[in-house]
N, C-alpha and C positions, 0 to 999 in steps of 0.2 A: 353748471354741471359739476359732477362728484369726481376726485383724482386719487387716485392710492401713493405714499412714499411706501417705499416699501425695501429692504436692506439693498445696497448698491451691490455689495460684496457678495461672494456663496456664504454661507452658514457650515459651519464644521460641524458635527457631532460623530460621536461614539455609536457603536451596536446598541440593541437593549438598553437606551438611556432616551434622553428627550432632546431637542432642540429649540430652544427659545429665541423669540423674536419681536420688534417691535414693528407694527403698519400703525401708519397714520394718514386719516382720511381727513381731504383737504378740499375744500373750493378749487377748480380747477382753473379761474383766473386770478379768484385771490391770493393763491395759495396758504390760506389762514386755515388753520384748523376746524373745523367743526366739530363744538361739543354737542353732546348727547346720544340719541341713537341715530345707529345705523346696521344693516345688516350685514355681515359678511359671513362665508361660506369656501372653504377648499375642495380641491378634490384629492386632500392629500388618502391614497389609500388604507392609512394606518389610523388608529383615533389618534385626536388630537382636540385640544379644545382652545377657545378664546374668548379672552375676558376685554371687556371692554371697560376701559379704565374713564369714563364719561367724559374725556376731554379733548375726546380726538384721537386720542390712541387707543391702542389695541394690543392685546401681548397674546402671540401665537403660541403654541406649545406643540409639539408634532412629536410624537410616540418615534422611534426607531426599533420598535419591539420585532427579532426576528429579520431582520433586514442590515446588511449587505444578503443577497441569496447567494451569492458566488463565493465568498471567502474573498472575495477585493475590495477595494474602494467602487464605493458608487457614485453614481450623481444622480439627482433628480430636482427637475421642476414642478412647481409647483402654482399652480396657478389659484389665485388670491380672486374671488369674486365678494363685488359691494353694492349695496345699493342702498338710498336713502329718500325719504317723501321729499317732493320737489327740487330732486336732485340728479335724477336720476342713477344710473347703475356705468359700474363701470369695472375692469380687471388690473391685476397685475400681475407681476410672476416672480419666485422666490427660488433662488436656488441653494439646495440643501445638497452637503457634500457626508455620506457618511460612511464611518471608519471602519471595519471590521476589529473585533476584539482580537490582539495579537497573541499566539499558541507556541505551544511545541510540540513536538512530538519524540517521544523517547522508547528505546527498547533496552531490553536487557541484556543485547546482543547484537554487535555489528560485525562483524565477521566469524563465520562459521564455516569449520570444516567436516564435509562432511562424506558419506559415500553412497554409492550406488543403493537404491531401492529403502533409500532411508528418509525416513519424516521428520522432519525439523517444526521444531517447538517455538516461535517465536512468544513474546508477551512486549506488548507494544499499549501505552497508554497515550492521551493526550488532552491537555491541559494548559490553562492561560499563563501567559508567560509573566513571572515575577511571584505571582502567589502561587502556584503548580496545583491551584485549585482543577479538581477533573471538570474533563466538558460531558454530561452524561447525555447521552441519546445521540452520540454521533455516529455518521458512518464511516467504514472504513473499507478500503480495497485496497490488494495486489496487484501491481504486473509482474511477471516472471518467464521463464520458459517452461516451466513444469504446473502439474496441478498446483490448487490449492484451495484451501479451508480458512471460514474464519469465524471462530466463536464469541462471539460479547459475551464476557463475563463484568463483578462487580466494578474492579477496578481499569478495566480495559478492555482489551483485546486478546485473542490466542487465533495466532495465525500457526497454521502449520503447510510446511512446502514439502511437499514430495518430489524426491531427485530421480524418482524413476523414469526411465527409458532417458537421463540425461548422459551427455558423453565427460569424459573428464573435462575437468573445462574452471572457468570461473565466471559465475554468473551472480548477476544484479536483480536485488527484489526491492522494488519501489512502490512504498507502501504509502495510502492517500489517507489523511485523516479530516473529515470535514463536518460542519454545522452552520446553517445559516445564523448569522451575527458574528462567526468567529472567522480569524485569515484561517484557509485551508493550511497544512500543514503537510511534508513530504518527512519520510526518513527512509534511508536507503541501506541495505543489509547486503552485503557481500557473500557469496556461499559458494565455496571452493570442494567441488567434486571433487573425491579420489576413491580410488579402487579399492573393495577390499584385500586386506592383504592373504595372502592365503599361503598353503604349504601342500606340496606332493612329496606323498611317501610310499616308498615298494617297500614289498617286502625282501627285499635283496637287492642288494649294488656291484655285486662282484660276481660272475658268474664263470662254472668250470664249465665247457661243454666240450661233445663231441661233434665229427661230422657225422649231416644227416637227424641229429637230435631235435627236436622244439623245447624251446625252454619256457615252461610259460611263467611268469609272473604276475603279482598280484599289487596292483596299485591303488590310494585311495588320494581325494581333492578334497581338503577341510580349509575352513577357518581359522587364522592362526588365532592362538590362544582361548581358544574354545573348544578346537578340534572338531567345529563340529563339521559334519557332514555335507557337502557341494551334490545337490543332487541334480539331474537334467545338465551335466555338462559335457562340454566337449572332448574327447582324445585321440590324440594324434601319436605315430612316432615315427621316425625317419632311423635309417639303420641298411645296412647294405645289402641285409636279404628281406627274406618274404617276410611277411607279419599279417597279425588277425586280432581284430580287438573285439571284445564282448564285455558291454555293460551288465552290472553284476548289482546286487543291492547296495553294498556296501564301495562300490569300485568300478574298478574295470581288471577285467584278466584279459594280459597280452602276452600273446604266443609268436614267439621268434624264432623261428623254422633254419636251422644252420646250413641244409641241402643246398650247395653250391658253394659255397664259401669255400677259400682255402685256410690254412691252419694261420691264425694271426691272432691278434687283438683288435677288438670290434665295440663301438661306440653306437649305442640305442640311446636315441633323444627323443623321452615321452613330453606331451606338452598336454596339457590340462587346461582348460578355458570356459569362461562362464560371462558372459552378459551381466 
């Protein structure tokens, strides 16, 4: 009867490279080798080829093209079929341990500050670690609490996050870069909400009045340093007597009605507010 030796140990290889190995088919009481032919066959899934060195051995050669699929260490068995004229046929099994090509992954930005109703620009690439050669055709994904976007371009990625309908807050975007043959790759981006800053201004701050008068006022809610215009917002104002607000294009006009007051000094607190 026919016997396979066949590696005792797993076999290590790399992504994208090969794994070599030697079987040798043997008398299964002699255990003498047997020259010349015989047939052998794997079911390795990947190509692979074996040469038969006419002496008994055999040198495997097994493709790792595209394999780890996960971005981890794999393992896999492989099972070794032989058979030989008046020898009959017989198996063995070969264990192949293979590595995924180790990455990075890098942005142009790990912490960002940023505000309400605003899109952040990330540019996020990913490449083998040591030569920062790129991996091209990879995918890549966000988790977040907000939407998002992600464009392939040449050299990367363009992720963009939109902080809309977020609260102030500090929130984590963890970003997945992956390719079968390569380890997956994580990078984690920091993006600190804050409010825009803004500015309320009347047109008057000091007012003379009588009793019985309304005094109206003209208010507006901009952006600071742009000035520009807060429109669909909220106002409020608190003050000891009556009052009546009217949104206006540019504002709000608020009328402060004196009728009941007595003759003092009098604090109106407008409050402006915008989502």
């Amino acid at each position: 009867p026919l016997a396979l030796e066949v590696p005792s140990g797993a076999i290590n290889a790399m992504a994208n490279s090969y794994a070599i190995c030697q079987v040798n088919v043997t008398g299964a009481i002699s255990g003498a080798l047997l020259p010349g032919d015989a047939n052998m066959t794997t079911d390795w899934d990947n190509p692979y080829q074996i040469t038969n060195d006419t002496f008994g051995t055999f040198t495997l050669n097994f493709s790792t093209i595209n394999i780890p699929t996960q971005g981890v260490l794999e393992s896999f068995t492989i099972t070794v079929f032989a058979n030989r004229t008046n020898y009959g046929a017989t198996t063995g099994f070969i264990t192949l341990i293979v590595n995924p090509i180790q990455t990075n992954a890098d942005a142009n930005i790990s912490i960002v500050n940023a505000h309400f109703n605003e899109v952040i620009d990330l540019k996020v690439n990913y490449t083998v670690e040591g030569s920062n050669e790129l991996i091209s055709g990879a995918n890549c994904s966000v988790e977040w609490q907000g939407a998002s976007n992600i464009v392939s371009v040449a050299d990367g990625f363009i992720i963009s996050l939109d902080t809309n309908g977020l609260s102030f807050d500090y929130y984590t975007a963890l970003i997945t870069l992956e390719h079968v043959g390569y380890a997956t790759a994580f990078k984690s981006i920091t993006i600190i909400v804050n409010p825009i800053q803004t500015n309320a201004d009347a047109n008057i701050s000091i007012v003379n009045a009588y009793i019985n008068e309304v005094i109206d006022l003209k208010v507006n809610y901009t952006v600071e340093g742009s000035n520009e215009l807060i429109s669909g917002a909220n106002c409020s104002v608190e003050w000891q007597g009556a009052s009546n607000i009217v949104s206006v294009a540019d504002g709000f006009i608020i009328s402060l009605d004196i009728n009941g007051l007595s003759i003092n000094d009098y604090t109106a607190l407008i409050t402006l507010e915008h989502v």
